[in-house]
Each structure stands twice: as structure tokens, then as C-alpha cells.
C-alpha beads as a LAMMPS data file, in Angstrom:
LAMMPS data file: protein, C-alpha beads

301 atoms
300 bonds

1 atom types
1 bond types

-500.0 500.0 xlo xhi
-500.0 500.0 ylo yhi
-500.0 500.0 zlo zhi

Masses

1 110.0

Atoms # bond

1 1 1 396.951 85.472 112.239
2 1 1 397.340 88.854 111.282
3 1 1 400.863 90.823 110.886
4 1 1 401.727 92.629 114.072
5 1 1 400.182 96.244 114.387
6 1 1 397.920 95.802 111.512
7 1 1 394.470 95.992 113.785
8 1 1 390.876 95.014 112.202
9 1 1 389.478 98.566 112.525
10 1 1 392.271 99.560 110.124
11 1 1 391.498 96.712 107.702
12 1 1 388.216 97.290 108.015
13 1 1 389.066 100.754 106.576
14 1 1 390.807 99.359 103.938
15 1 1 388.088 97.566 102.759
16 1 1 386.005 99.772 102.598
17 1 1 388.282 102.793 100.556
18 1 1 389.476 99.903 97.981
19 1 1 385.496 99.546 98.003
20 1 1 384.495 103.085 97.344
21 1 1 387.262 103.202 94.339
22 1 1 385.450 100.297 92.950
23 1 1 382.200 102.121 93.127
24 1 1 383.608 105.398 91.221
25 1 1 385.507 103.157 88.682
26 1 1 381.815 101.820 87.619
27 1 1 379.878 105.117 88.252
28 1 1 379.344 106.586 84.113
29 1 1 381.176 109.877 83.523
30 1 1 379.433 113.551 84.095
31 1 1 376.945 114.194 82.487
32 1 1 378.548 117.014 80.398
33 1 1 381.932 114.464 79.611
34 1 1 378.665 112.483 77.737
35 1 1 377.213 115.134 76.063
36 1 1 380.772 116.183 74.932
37 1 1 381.945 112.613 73.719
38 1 1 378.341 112.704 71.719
39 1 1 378.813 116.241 70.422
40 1 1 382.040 115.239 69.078
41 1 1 381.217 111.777 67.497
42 1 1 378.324 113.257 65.831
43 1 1 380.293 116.218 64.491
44 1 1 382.672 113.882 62.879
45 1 1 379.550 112.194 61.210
46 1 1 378.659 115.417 59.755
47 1 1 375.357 115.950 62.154
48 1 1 376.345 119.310 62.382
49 1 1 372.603 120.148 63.886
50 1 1 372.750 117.447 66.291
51 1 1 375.978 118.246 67.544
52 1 1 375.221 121.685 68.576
53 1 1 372.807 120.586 70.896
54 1 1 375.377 118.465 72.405
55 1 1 378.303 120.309 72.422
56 1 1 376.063 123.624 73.873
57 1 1 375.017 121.448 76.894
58 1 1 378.497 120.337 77.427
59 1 1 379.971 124.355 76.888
60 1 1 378.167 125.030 79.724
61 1 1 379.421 122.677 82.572
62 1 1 382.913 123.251 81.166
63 1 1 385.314 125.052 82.274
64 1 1 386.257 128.126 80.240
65 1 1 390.113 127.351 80.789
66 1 1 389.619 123.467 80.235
67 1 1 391.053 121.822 76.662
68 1 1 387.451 120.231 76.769
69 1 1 385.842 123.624 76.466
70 1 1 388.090 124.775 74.032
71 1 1 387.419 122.152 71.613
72 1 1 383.454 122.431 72.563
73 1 1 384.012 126.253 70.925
74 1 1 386.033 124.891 68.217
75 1 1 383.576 122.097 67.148
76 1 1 380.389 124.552 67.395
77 1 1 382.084 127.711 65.473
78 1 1 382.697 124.845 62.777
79 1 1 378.800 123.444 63.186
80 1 1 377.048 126.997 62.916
81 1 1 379.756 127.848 60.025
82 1 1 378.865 125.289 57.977
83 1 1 375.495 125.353 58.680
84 1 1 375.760 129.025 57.311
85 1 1 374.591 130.212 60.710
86 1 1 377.208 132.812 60.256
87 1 1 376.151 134.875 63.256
88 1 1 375.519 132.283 66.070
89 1 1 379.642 130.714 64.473
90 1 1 381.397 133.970 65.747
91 1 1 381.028 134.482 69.239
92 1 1 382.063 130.284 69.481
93 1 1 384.968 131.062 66.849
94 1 1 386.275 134.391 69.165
95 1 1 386.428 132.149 72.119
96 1 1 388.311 129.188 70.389
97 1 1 391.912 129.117 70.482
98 1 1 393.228 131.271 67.176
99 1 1 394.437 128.833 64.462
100 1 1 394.559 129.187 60.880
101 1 1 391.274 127.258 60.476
102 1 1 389.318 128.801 62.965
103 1 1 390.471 132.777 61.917
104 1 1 389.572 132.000 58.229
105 1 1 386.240 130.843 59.231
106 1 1 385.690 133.777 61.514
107 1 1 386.966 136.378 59.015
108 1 1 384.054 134.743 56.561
109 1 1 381.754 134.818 59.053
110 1 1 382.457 138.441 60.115
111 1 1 381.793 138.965 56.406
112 1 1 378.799 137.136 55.539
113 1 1 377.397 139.246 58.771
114 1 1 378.805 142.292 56.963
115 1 1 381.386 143.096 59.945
116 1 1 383.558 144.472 57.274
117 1 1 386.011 146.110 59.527
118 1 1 386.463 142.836 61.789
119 1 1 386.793 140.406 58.440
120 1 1 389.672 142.998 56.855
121 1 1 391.266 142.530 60.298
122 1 1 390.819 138.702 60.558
123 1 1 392.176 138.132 57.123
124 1 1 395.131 140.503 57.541
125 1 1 395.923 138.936 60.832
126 1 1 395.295 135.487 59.314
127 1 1 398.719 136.063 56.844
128 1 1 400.662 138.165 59.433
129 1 1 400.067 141.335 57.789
130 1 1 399.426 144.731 59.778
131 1 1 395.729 144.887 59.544
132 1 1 395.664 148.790 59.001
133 1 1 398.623 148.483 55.906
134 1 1 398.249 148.650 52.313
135 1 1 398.505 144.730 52.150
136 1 1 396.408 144.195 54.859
137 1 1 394.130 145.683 52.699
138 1 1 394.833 144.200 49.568
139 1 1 394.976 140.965 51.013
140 1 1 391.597 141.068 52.803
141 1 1 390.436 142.375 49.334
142 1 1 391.402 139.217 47.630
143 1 1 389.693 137.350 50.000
144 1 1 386.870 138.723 49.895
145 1 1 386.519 138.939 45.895
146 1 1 386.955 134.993 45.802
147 1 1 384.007 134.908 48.296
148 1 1 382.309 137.196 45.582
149 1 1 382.156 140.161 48.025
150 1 1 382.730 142.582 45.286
151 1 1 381.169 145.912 47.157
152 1 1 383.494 145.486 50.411
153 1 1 386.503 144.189 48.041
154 1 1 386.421 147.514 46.095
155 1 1 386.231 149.608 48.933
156 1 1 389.510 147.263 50.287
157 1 1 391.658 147.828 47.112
158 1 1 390.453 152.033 47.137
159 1 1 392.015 151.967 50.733
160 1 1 395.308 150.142 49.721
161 1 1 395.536 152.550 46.728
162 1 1 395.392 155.516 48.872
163 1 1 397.912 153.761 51.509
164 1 1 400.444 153.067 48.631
165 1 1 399.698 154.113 45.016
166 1 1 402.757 151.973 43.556
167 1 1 401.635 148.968 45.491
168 1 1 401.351 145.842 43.119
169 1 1 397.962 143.900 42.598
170 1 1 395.984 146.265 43.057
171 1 1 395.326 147.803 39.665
172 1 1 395.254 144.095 38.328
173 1 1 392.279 142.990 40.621
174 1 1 390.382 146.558 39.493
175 1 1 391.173 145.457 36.254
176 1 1 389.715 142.005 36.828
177 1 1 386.636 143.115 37.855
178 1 1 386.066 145.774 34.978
179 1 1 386.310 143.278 32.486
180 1 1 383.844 140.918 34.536
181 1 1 381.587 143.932 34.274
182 1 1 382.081 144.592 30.780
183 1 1 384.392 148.266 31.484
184 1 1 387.150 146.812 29.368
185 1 1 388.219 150.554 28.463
186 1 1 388.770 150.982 31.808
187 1 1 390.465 147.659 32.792
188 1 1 392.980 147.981 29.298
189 1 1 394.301 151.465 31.395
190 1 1 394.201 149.634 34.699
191 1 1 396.669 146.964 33.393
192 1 1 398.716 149.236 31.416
193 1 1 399.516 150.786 35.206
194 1 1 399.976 147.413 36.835
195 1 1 402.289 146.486 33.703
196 1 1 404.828 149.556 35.051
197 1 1 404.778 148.306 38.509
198 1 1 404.857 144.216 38.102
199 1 1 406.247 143.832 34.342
200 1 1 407.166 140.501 35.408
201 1 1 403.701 139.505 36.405
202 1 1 402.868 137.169 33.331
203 1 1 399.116 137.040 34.442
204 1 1 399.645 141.078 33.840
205 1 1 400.048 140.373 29.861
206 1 1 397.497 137.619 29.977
207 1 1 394.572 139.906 31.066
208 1 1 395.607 142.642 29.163
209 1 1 395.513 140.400 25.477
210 1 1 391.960 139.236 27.187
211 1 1 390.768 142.767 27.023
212 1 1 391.914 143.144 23.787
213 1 1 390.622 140.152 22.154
214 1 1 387.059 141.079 23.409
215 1 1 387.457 144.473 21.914
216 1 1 388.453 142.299 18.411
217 1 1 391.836 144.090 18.803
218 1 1 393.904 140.970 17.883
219 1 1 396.770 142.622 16.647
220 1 1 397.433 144.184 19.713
221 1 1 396.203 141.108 22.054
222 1 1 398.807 139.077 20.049
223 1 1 402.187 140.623 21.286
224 1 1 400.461 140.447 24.680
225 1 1 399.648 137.205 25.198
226 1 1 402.546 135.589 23.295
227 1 1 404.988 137.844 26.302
228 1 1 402.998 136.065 28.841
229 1 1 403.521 132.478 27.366
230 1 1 407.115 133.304 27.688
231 1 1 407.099 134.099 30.940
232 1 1 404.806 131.675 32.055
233 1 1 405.172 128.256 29.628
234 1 1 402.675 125.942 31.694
235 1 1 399.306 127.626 32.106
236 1 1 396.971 127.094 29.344
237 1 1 395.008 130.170 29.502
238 1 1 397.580 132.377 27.326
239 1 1 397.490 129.530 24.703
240 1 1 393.600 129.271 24.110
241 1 1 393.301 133.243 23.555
242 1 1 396.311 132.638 21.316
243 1 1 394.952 130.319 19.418
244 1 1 391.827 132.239 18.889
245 1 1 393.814 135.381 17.945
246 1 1 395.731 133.397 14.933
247 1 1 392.235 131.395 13.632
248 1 1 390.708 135.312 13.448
249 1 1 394.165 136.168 11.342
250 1 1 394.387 133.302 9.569
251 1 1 397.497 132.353 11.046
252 1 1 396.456 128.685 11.190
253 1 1 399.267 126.618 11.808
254 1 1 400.436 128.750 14.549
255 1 1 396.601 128.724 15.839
256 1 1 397.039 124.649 15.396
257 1 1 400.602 125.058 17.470
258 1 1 398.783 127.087 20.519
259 1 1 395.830 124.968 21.022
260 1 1 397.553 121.742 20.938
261 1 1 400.036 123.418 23.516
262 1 1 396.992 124.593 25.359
263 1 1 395.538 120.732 25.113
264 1 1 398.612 119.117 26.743
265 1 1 398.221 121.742 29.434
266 1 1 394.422 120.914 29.653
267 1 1 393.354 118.110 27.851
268 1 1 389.799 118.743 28.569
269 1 1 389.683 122.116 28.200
270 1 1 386.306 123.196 26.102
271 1 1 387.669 126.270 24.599
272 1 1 390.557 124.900 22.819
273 1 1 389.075 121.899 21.803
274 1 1 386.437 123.640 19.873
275 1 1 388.508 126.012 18.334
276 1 1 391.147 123.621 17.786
277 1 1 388.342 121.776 15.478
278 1 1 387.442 125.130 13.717
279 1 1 390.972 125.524 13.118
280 1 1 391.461 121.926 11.672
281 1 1 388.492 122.891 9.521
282 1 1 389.854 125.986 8.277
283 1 1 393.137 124.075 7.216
284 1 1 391.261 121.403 5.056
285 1 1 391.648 118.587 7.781
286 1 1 387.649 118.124 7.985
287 1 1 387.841 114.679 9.553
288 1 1 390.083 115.743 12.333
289 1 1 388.038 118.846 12.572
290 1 1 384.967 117.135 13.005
291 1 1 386.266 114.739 15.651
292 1 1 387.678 117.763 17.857
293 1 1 384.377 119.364 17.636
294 1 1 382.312 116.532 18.211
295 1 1 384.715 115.799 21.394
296 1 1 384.400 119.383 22.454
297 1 1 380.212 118.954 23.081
298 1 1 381.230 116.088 26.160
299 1 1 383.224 118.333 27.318
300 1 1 382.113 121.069 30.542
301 1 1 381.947 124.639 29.739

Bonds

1 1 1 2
2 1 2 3
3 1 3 4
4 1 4 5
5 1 5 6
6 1 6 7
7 1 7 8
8 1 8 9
9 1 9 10
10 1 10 11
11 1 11 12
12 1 12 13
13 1 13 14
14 1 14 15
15 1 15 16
16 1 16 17
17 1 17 18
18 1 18 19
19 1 19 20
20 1 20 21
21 1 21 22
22 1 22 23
23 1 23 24
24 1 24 25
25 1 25 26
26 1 26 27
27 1 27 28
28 1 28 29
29 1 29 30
30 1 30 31
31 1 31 32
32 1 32 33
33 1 33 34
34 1 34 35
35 1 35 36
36 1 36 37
37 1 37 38
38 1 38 39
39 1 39 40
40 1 40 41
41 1 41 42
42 1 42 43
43 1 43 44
44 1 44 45
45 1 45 46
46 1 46 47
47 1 47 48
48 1 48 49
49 1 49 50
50 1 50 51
51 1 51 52
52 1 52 53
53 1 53 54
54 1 54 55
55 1 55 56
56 1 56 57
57 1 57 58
58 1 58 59
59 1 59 60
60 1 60 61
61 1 61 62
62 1 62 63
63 1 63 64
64 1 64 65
65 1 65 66
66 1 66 67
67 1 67 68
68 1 68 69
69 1 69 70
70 1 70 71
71 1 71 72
72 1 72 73
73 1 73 74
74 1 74 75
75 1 75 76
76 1 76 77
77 1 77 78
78 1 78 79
79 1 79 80
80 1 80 81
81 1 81 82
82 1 82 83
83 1 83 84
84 1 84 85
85 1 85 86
86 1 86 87
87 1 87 88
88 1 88 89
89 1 89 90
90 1 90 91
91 1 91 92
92 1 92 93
93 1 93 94
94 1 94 95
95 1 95 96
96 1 96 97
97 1 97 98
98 1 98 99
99 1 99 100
100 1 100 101
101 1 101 102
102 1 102 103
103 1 103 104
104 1 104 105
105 1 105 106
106 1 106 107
107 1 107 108
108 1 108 109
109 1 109 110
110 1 110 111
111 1 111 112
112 1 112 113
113 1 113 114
114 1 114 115
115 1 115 116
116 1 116 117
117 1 117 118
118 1 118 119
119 1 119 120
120 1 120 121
121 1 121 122
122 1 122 123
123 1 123 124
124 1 124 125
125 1 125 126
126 1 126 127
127 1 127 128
128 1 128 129
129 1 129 130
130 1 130 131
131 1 131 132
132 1 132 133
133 1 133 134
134 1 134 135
135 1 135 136
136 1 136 137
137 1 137 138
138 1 138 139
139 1 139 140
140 1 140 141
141 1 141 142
142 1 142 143
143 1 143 144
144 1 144 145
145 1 145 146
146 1 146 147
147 1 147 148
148 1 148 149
149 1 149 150
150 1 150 151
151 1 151 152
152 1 152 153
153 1 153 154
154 1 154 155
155 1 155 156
156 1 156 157
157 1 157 158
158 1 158 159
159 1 159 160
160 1 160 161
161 1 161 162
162 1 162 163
163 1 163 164
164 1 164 165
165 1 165 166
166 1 166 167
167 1 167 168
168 1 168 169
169 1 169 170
170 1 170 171
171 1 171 172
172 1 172 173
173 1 173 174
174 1 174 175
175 1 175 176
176 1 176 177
177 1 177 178
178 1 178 179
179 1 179 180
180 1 180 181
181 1 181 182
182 1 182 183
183 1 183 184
184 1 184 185
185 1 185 186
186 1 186 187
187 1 187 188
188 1 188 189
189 1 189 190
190 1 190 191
191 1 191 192
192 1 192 193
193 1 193 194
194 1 194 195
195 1 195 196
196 1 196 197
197 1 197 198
198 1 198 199
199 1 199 200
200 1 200 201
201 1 201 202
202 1 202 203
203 1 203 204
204 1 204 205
205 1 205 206
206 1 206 207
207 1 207 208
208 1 208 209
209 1 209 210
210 1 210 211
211 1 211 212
212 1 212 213
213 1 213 214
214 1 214 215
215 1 215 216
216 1 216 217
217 1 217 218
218 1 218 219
219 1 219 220
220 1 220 221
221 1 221 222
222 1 222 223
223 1 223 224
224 1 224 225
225 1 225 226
226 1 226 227
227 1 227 228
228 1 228 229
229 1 229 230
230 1 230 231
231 1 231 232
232 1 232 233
233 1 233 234
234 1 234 235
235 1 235 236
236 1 236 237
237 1 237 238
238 1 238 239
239 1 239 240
240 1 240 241
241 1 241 242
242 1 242 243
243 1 243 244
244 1 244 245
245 1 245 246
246 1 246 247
247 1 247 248
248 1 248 249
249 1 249 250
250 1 250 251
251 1 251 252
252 1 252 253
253 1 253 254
254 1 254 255
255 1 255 256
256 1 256 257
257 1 257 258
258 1 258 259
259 1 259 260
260 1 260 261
261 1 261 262
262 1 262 263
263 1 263 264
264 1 264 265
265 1 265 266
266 1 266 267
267 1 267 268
268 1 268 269
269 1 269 270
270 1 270 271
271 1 271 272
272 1 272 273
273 1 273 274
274 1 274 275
275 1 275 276
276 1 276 277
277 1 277 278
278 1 278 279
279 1 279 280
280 1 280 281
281 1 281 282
282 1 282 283
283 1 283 284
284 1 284 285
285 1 285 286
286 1 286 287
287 1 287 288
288 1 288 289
289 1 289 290
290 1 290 291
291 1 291 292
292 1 292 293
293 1 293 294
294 1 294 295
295 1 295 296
296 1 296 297
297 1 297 298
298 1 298 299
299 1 299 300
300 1 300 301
């Protein structure tokens, strides 16, 4: 018997809505759900190619405001930037939501498109500086000179120069790239500058007793390098030059002294194992000499 008021044309409808949910449970999801799901599995394999052509078809049944579109124009900036398909990456990267990921990749990409303006921007904004400051400058400068943008980076450090004359870093990444290009001259009076304004910059001394070593000025590099070993104990750099600076004098037990410092800093550093075996050498010590230099050939350069 059925329960009072419950009538078989309302059953009936029952049945046939618990039905219909049945139905939609089974039916597969939009086509454009699919497409995404694929676009994303394959972009986690690294089929950066593939999933483009996915994660396009899905962009474009997604809604602009949807979480799903926003990671569509996440996932293909990061497929056309590393692809090096710098130019089709930014208008996917402008639309994705701003994180630190996606604005370093667009500030490269705005570079590598030479959008110079839009990169300095992108990497000011990217460490909270004022885009249109001295730092913002300097900052997008240093960017761009480990991405080996030298041109733009120059033009970058003239701006900051002009926006603050006393601001540090600047003079020291000039001075970088003068003695990269052989203008050591140049670079010695660069650093002398930057020595005024950051004198507690150890790097400062380190460069400076670089140009002077390649000018065969070891007197001079000497006093240089040995201030920035004091201000800076643990980087190994300091300690090679050093050590080269005392073989030339013939200051070999202090050359001995630097490279082994230099070798417990880097213990498979080429430089200083080489030189440490020319030193050895020079004191008489021909076995250990030999050894060092025979290690030093297995070593990279």
C-alpha cells in the first residue's frame, strides 16, 4: 500500500529525476574540463608542445574569471617560456594571476622580445621597488646582466647613476663588466668610487686586487685582497688570487697557507689546485707538487 498522499504520478516523477541524475553522473565531463585535465597532465610530463594544444582548446571554453582559466594561462605562459617562444609566453603570462614565478618569467620574456621598458618594470615590480627609482633600475640591471643582456643592462645602471650618483652597486657592476671586456684601467677607477660609497662591501676589495693582478700589479692587489678575506673569511675567490699573488713574490708558505684555505672552501676548485702544485714545486715538495697537479687535470675549468 502506499503512504497516504503520496500519489503514483508523483512517484512516477521521482523516478524519473533520481533517473536523470543517474544519467548526468555517467555522462563524461565537457569537453574543455578534458582538454584541460590533458593539458595539465601532459605539462607535468614535460610535453610542453603537446600541452599547448590542450590547454589553448580548453582557454577558450573557459571562463576568463574561472580558477580553471587562470591556471590554463599559467600553464601555457610556462609552455611557450620554456619552449623559448618568448613572444606567444607574454600575452598568457599578463593574463595569469601575478606571482613571483609568473612576473620573473614575463620580465625575461619582455626581454628576450627586447620590451626593455616593460622587463625594467617587471623586475622592479617583481622586488617591490618603484619601477622609475634608482634601484628599480639597478635592480632590473642586475637582472638583466645575469641573463647576459649587457646592452640594455648598461643603459639600466647609466639611468640609476643619473637618478642617484652615490647609489651603491652601481660602479661595481660597471666595473665588472670592464674587466670582462678587458678596460681594467677603467674598472680599477670604477671600484676605487664604489670603495668610498660601500667600504664594507668585501666583494669591492676582491675585484679591485682582480684588476690588479691582471695588470701584474701584485703589490698593490695584495693589500686588496688580503682586506677582503677579512671581511669575508668563507669565499674562496680572495684566497686563490692570494695565493697567486705570493707564488709571483715568492712568498711561498703564505701562497701554501691561501690555497689550502681556498681548498677547504672549494675542494675542487681548478685554480688553486694547480697553483697549489706549482707552489709545492717551488718549495722543494716535488712529490706533493706533482700529485696536486696531476689532480688539478680531472678537475673542470
Amino acid at each position: 500500500m502506499f503512504r497516504a498522499g503520496l500519489t503514483i504520478p508523483r512517484l512516477f516523477f521521482i523516478s524519473l529525476v533520481v533517473a536523470a541524475g543517474t544519467a548526468l553522473a555517467q555522462l563524461p565531463p565537457p569537453i574543455g574540463e578534458t582538454q584541460h585535465s590533458r593539458g595539465v597532465a601532459l605539462y607535468q610530463q614535460h610535453k610542453y608542445a603537446e600541452a599547448i594544444t590542450e590547454l589553448e582548446q580548453a582557454a577558450k571554453a573557459e571562463p576568463p574569471d574561472s580558477a580553471l582559466f587562470q591556471e590554463s594561462a599559467v600553464l601555457l605562459g610556462q609552455c611557450y617560456f620554456m619552449t623559448s617562444r618568448n613572444a606567444e609566453a607574454i600575452p598568457w603570462l599578463e593574463k595569469a594571476p601575478p606571482t613571483t614565478e609568473v612576473t620573473y618569467m614575463l620580465a625575461n620574456a619582455y626581454l628576450r622580445t627586447g620590451k626593455i621598458d616593460l622587463s625594467e618594470h617587471a623586475f622592479a615590480t617583481l622586488f617591490h621597488l618603484d619601477p622609475a627609482s634608482a634601484g628599480g633600475h639597478l635592480l632590473a640591471a642586475q637582472m638583466m646582466l645575469k641573463q647576459e643582456y649587457e646592452a640594455p643592462a648598461l643603459d639600466q645602471l647609466g639611468i640609476a647613476l643619473k637618478l642617484d650618483p652615490r647609489l651603491p652597486d652601481v660602479r661595481f657592476l660597471l666595473a665588472e663588466t670592464d674587466i670582462f671586456r678587458g678596460r681594467i684601467d677603467k674598472a680599477i677607477d670604477e671600484l676605487k668610487e664604489e670603495r668610498q660609497l660601500n667600504p664594507g662591501y668585501s666583494m669591492v676589495y676582491y675585484k679591485l686586487g682582480d684588476a690588479y693582478t691582471r695588470r701584474e700589479d701584485w703589490d698593490l692587489a695584495i693589500p686588496q685582497l688580503e682586506l677582503s678575506v677579512w671581511l669575508n673569511p668563507d669565499y674562496s675567490g680572495p684566497y686563490i688570487l692570494l695565493g697567486k699573488c705570493y707564488l709571483k713574490k715568492q712568498r711561498l708558505a703564505e701562497a701554501e697557507a691561501a690555497l689550502r684555505r681556498a681548498l677547504r672552501l672549494d675542494p675542487q676548485n681548478y685554480s688553486a689546485t694547480y697553483l697549489l702544485g706549482q707552489t709545492l714545486l717551488a718549495l722543494g715538495r716535488t712529490e706533493e707538487g706533482k700529485q696536486a697537479l696531476e689532480k688539478s687535470r680531472s678537475l673542470p675549468r
